[in-house]
N, C-alpha and C positions, 0 to 999 in steps of 0.2 A: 504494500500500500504506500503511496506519494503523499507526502505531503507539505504543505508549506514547510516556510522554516519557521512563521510565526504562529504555527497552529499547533494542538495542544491535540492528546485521543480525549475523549469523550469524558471516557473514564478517572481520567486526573481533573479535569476541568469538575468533575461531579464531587472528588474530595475535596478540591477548593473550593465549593461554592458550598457543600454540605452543613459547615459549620454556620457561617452564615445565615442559610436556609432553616435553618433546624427547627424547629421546635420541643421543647425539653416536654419529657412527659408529665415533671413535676408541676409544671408552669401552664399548660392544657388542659389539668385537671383541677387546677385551683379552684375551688368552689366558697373558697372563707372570701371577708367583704366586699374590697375595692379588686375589682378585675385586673392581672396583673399586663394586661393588652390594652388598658387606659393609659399610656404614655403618649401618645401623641411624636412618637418619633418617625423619620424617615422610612418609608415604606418596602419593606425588600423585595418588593416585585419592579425595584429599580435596577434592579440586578439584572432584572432580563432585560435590558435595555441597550446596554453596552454593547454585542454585538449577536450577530444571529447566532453563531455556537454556544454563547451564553444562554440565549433565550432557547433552544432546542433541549439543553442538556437539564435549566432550572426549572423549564417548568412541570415537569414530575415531581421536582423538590419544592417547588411553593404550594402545588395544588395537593399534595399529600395529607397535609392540614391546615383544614380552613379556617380560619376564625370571624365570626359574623358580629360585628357591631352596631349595624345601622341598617333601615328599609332601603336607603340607598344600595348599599353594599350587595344587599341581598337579592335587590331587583337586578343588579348588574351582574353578577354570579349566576342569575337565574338564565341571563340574554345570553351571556357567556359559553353557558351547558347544552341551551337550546340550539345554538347555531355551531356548536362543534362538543357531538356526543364524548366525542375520545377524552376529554378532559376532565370527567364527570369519573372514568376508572381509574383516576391516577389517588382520588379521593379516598383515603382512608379514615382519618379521626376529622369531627366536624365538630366544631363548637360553634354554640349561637345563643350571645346573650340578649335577652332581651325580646320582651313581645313584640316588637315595632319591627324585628324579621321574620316574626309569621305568617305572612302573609302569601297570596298566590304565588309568587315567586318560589315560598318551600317548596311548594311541593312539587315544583320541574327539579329543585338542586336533589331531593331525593331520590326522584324519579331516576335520575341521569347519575347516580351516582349508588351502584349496585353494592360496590366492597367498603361500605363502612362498616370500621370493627368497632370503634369508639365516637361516643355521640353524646356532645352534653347540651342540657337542655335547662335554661335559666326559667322560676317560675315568676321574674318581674315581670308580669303582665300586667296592665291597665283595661280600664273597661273600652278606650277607645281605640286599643291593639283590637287588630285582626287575626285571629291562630287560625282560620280556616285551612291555611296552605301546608302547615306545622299538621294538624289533626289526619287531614286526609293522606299526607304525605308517609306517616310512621310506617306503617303497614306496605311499603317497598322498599324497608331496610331490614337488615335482621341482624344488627350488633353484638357483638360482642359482651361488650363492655357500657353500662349506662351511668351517664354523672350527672344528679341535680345538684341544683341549686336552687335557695329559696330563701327569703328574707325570715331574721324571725318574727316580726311583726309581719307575718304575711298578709298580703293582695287578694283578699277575696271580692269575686266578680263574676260576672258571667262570663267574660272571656277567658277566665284562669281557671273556674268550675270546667270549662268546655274541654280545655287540654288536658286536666287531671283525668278526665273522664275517656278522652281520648287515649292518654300514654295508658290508664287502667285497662283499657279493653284490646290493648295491642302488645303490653306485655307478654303475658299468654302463647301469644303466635311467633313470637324468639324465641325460634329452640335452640340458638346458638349462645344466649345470652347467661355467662356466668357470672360476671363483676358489676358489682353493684356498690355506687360510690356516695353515700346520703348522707347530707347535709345536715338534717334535723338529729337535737340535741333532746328534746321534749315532743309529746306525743302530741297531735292535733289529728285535726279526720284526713288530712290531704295526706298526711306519711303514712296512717293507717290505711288506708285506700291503696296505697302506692306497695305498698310493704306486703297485705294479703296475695294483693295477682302476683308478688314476686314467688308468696309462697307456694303457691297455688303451682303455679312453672314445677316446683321442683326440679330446678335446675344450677341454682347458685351455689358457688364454693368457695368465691371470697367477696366479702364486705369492709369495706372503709367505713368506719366514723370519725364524727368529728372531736367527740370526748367521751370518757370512761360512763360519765350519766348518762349516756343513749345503748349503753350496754344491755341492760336489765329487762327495758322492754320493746328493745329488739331483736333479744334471743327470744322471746315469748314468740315473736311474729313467725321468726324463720328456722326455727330451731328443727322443722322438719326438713330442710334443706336438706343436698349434703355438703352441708359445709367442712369448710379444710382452715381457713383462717378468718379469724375477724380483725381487721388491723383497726387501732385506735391511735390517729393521728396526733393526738396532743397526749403528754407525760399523764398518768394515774393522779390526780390531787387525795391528800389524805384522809376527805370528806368523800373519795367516792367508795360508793359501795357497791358490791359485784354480785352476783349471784353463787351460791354456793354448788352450782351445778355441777359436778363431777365432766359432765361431759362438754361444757363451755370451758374450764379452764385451760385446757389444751390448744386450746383454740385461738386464744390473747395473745396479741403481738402489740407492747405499746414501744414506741420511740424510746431509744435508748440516748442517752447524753454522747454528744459527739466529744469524742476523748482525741486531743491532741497528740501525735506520734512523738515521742520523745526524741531529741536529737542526739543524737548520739558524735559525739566528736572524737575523731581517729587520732589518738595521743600516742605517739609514738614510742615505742618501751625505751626506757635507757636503760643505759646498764648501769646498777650501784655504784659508788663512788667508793674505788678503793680506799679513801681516807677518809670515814666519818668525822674527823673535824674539820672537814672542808668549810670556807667560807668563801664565796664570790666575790672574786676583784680584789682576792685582799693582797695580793701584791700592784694592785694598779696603784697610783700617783692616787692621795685625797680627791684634787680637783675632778681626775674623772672619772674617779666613781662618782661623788656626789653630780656632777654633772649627767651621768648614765640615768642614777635613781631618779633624779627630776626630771629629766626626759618620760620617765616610765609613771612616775606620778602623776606627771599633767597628763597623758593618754587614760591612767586608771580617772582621775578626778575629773576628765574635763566636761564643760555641757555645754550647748549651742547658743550661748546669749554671748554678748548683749544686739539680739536681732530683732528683740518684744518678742521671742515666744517664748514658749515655759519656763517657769526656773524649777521646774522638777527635774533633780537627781539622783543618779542614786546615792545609799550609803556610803558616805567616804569618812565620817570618822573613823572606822576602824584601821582601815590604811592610817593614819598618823598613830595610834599607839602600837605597830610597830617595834619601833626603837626609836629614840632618841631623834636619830637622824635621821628617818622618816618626818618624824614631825616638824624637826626642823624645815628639811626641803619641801614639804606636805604642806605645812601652813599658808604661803601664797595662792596655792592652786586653790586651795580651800575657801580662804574669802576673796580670789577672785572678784566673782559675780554671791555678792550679800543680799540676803532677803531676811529685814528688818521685820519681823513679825508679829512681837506683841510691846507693851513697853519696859522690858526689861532687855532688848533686843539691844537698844540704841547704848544705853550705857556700856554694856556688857562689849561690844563692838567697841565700843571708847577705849575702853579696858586694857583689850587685845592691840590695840593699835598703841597704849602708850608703853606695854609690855614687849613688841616685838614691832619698834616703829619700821623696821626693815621691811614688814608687808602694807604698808600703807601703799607705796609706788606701784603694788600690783594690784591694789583693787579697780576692776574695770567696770563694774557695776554695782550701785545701790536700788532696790525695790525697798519701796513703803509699802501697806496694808491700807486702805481704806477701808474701817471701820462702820459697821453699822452703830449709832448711838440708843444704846438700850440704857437709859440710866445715866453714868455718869462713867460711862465705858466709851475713852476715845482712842485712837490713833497711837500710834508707835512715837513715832515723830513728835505730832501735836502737843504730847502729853509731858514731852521731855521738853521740848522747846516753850510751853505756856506753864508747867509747874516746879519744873526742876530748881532748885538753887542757883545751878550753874549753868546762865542761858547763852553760853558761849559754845556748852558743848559740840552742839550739832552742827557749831561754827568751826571748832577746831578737827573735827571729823574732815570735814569737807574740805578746810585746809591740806592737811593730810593725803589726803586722796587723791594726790595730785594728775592721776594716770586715768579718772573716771571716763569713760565714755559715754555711759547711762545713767542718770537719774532720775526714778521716775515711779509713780504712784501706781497698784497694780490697780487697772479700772474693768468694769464690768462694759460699758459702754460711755461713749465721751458724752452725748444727749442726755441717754438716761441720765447719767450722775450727775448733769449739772440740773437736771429739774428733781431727781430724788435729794431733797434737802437731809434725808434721815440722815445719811452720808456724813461722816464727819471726815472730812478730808485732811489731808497726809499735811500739814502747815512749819513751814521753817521759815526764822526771822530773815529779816533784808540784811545782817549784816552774813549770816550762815550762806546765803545765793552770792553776794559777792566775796569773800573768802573762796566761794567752790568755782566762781569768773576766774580768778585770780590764779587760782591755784593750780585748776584743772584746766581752765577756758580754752587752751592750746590744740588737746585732744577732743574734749567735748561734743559726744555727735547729736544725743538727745534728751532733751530734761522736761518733765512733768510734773513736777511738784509745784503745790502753792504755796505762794509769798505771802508772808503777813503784810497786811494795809499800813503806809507810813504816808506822812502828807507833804516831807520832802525826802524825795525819793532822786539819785542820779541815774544818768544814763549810761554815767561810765562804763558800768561791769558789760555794758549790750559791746563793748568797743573790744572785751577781751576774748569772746566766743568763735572765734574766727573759723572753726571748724565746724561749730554747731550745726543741725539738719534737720532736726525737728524741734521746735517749742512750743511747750504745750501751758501757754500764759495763763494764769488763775491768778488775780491780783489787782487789788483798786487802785493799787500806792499809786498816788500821784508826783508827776517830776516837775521839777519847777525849772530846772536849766537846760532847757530844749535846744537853746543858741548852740549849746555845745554838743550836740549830739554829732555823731561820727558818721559821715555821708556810708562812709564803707563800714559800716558794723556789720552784725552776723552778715557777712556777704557769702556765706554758704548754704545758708536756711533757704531750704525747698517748700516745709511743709509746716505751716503755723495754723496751732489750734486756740483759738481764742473764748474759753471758758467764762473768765470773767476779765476787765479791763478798763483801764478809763479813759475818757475822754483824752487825757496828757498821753498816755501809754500811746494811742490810736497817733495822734499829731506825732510823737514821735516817731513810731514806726514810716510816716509818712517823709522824715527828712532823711530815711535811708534809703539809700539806693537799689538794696533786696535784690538784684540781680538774678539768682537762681530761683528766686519764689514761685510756684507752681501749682501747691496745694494751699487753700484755707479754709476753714474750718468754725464756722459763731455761732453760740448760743445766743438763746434771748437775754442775756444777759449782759452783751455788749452794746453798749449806745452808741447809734445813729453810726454807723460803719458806712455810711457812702461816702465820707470826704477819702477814707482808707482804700475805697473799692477805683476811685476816679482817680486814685494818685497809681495805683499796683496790679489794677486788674485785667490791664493787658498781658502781664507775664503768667497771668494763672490759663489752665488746662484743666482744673477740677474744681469747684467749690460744693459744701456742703452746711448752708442753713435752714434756721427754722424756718416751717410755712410762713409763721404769724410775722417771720421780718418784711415777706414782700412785698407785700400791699403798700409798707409805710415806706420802702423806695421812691423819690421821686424820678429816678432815672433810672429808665431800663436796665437791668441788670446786662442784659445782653450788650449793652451798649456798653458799658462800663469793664467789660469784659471780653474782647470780642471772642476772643481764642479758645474758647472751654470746649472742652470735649465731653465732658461727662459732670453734671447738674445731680443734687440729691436734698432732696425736703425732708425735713425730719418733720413730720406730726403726732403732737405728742396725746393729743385730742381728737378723732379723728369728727368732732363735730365743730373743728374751728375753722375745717375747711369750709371757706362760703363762699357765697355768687361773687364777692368783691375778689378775691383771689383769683377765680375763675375769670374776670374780665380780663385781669392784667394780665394772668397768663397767657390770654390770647395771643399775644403779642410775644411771647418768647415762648422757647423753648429748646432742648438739647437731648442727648442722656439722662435722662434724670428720673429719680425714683421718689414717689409718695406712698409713705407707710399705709396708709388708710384713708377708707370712704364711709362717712356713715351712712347708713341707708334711706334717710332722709333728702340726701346730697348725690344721691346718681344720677337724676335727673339735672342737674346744674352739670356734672360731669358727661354727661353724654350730649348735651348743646355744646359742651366746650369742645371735644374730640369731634363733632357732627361740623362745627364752623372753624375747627382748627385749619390753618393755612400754613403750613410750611415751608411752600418753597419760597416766600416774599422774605422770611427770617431767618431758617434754618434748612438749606436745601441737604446739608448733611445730614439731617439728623434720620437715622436708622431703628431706633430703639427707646420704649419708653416703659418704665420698668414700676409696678406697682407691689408694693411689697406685702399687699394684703391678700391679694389674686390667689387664690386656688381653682385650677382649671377642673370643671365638672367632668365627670365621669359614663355619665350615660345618657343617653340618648334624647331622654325627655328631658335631664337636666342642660343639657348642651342648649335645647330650643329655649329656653326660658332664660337662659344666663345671658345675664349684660357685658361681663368681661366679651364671651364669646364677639357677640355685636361690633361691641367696642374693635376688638382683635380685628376681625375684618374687614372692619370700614378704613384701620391703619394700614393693612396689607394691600390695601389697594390704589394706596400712595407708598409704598414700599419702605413701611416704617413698622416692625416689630413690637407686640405688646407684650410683656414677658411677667411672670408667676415670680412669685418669692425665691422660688428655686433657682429663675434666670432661664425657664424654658418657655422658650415662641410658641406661641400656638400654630397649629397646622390646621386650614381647612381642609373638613373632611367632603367626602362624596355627595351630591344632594343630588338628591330624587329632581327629576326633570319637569 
């Protein structure tokens, strides 16, 4: 046989595509809540697309199993089978959720589709489903394997009476049918109904449940079977109780705990050491052993900060008692990166540093605790710096420290905490932040902690930060010598959070030059920030404030800004969104994300999206990101859903609505 040199046999083309194509049987037969075929993701019958041999080899691998989601779908499945029989045997497992595919359509995809072994059948039906196509259709299949599903607040109607009555009087007539896969946890007349013609068959030998409680009186139903196993999908709880039946117990199979394989690591035998009082390196030079052991210490001790992720470690005190000279080389790597935790933390830290000043050079990070205020329970920091004796302390700490890269408060979220007032926040005096300008300012990449309030405050310490990159400002202190503020201070700061701030703070920030500024970040808490936005906000590419600041913009944010790429509202209320909002955003927009909509205000949002214009202000803009969005699930819910709406009226200016998660929605199939 010839062939190109770019062609592939059949049969390799069918292992590459197979994984792809798959469907897993655990994932086809899910019958527990949310459908796990509700993603909304790219469709793999895109597969057949790419070239004809693609398309000749996948489609036995797509049409193998079907999955039905929608009348659409199923009317097109139906067109599909009726004008090319052959594709109706490639059909083996069929799932179809939902009553809104019952319709005349079933029953050509039955008709046209002889070797189904596995067939699941959802009983969400509505009284304005049509199952007529589903009822007549059962009786030209003869399965295998049957999988319901049913709400437990079940749908009774006449169109859901019509299909139980239907699948009851066509069970029977499967004499091929042994597995039986049922949903219901407690008895009702639809599982009783469903459960007798199973009995009746005398054919079944394994059954699925859902939990150990549907044990009891479900062997009543089918215990004339001949059954072989009853598997019970969720673990045994210790309230369930089982039947004492001699001849059911053999029969239980519940899920066993997935036990991790142990790794086993290939240690290579040595052979003893002819000299049991061996010791390592004891003839090297001092310097390089202790130079070896610190190498091997900072690999045992080391952790990934200061990058703001975790400052979880592991255990490394033990490594330091050792010997001696463990601890010694041991102690730097150890307060490295400090997390100041209660207030016995910060002295105790003072301690150590005036004990062994030699580790002060190597601490590259300090974490404070933001405290919740329960009582008269605050803060690490705050507590040392507002009652201690000696309010120098946390001045001379920071002194010391001269090598810090990080300082900085652990937060839960910068929004949240700055409207959770419970929060007692991490606070060091003005003279401790400039001592740490001073001392550390060189290295310096990012500091979060808040300043106590003074009423003459300098700008000097902003002149010794020259490395700085993030500042996360929380501070009223007012300056009074603005004249002398330093055109080039932090001129490495990218990304400024502006917690709290004052008017003096805002004017000076505006006599520097900020050069790399790119990110900023305000709470409600900062006054009147447009003189700040109209001197710096052409260098930003992200901004992130509150709803409630925009309104009180007199000048387009956009304008003030032209260069953003990515916009985010923080609401912290989601009924402060109003019509006033909504006007002014007509007029801008970008990237940008709003936590919430009350339901009172969808209607204000959906005139906004209905007369939104984009290409006059933002013809980039691609993506508009709602952080309250959760995309509906089925079918009836899809028609009724406003996000849905919303979504498509954007798609059709090619602009993305996207879920908390950051996924697009996809239009699906409609009916003609």
């Amino acid at each position: 046989m010839t062939m190109s040199d770019n062609s592939l046999p059949d049969e390799i083309i069918s292992e590459i595509l197979s994984p792809a194509l798959k469907v897993s049987d655990d994932v086809f037969s899910d019958n527990s809540g949310v459908s796990p075929f509700a993603n909304y993701s790219e469709s793999t019958s895109a597969y057949l697309l790419v070239c004809k041999s693609w398309l000749r080899v996948a489609t036995p691998l797509l049409y193998s199993v079907v999955i039905l989601r929608s009348k659409a779908q199923a009317k097109a499945l139906g067109l599909v089978l009726a004008d090319n029989k052959l594709l109706g045997q490639f059909i083996r497992k069929l799932r179809v959720e939902g009553g809104s595919c019952y319709g005349p359509p079933m029953r050509t995809i039955l008709q046209a589709s002889p070797h189904i072994s596995d067939l699941f059948i959802s009983f969400n039906v509505y009284s304005s489903d049509n199952t007529d196509g589903m009822c007549h259709g059962l009786t030209l299949i003869n399965p295998t394997r049957l999988i319901l599903r049913d709400e437990r607040k079940q749908l009774l109607n006449k169109m859901s009476s019509k299909l139980t009555d239907a699948l009851v009087a066509t069970i029977p007539k499967w004499d091929r049918l042994v597995v039986f896969d049922c949903p219901y946890i407690y008895q009702s007349i639809r599982a009783e109904k469903i459960l007798r013609s199973l009995a009746k068959s005398q054919r079944l030998h394994t059954i699925f449940l859902p939990k150990a409680g549907a044990v009891a009186w479900v062997w009543l139903e089918l215990k004339t079977c001949p059954l072989r196993t009853i598997h019970v999908k969720q673990a045994r709880e210790f309230y369930d109780s089982l039947p004492s039946d001699a001849a059911l117990q053999p029969l239980l199979k519940f899920p066993t705990a997935a036990q991790e394989p142990a790794v086993k690591v290939d240690v290579p035998d040595l052979a003893p050491s002819l000299n049991p009082s061996f010791v390592p390196m004891q003839s090297a030079a001092k310097d390089v052993y202790e130079l070896i052991c610190a190498r091997i210490l900072y690999f045992a001790m080391s952790e990934s900060v200061p990058d703001g992720s975790s400052l979880k470690v592991p255990k490394r005190l033990p490594l330091l008692l050792v010997s001696k000279a463990f601890h010694r080389l041991g102690l730097p790597h150890y307060y490295a990166h400090t997390l100041l935790k209660n207030t016995l933390a910060v002295p105790k830290f003072a301690s150590v540093l005036s004990k062994y000043p030699w580790v002060a050079p190597h601490v590259r990070s300090l974490e404070g605790v933001a405290d919740p205020v329960w009582g008269d329970k605050k803060s690490a920091l705050t507590l040392v710096s507002e009652v201690s004796t000696d309010r120098a302390l946390i001045a001379r700490v920071l002194s010391q420290t001269t090598a810090l890269v990080r300082v900085s408060v652990r937060k839960r979220s910068f929004h949240r905490d700055a409207w959770d007032r419970h929060l007692f926040e991490t606070t060091i005096s003005w003279d401790a932040f400039a001592a740490m300008a001073q001392g550390a300012g060189g290295c310096l990449q990012e500091f979060a902690l808040k300043v106590e309030t003074i009423q003459r405050a300098s700008v000097a310490p902003f002149s010794e930060l020259p490395a700085l990159r993030v500042l996360d400002w929380n501070s009223e202190a007012v300056f009074d010598d603005l004249k002398s503020s330093d055109a080039d201070a932090l001129s490495s700061l990218e990304e400024l959070r502006l917690t709290t701030a004052s008017q003096s703070f805002l004017g000076a920030l505006r006599l520097m030059n900020l050069n790399s500024l790119r990110r900023v970040a305000l709470t409600k808490f900062v006054p009147a920030p447009e003189k700040f936005l109209m001197m710096h906000g052409h260098k930003l590419t992200e901004i992130d404030l509150p709803y409630s600041t925009v309104p009180k913009l007199h000048t387009n944010i956009f304008k003030m800004c032209p260069n953003l790429v990515s916009v985010s509202f923080f609401v912290c209320y989601p009924s402060q969104v109003g019509s006033c909002c909504l006007i002014f955003l007509a007029s801008l927009s970008s990237f940008w994300r709003v936590p919430g909509i009350a339901r009172g205000h969808a209607a204000g949002w959906n005139k906004f999206i209905t007369d939104f214009d984009e290409e006059d202000s933002f013809p980039n803009l691609y993506e508009i990101q709602f952080k309250c969005c959760t995309w509906p699930t089925t079918e009836r819910d899809i028609a009724k859903s406003f996000w849905v709406r919303w979504a498509e009226m954007l798609l059709k200016r090619n602009i993305n609505l996207t879920d908390k998660t950051g996924k697009n929605w996809r239009p699906r199939l409609k009916v003609a």
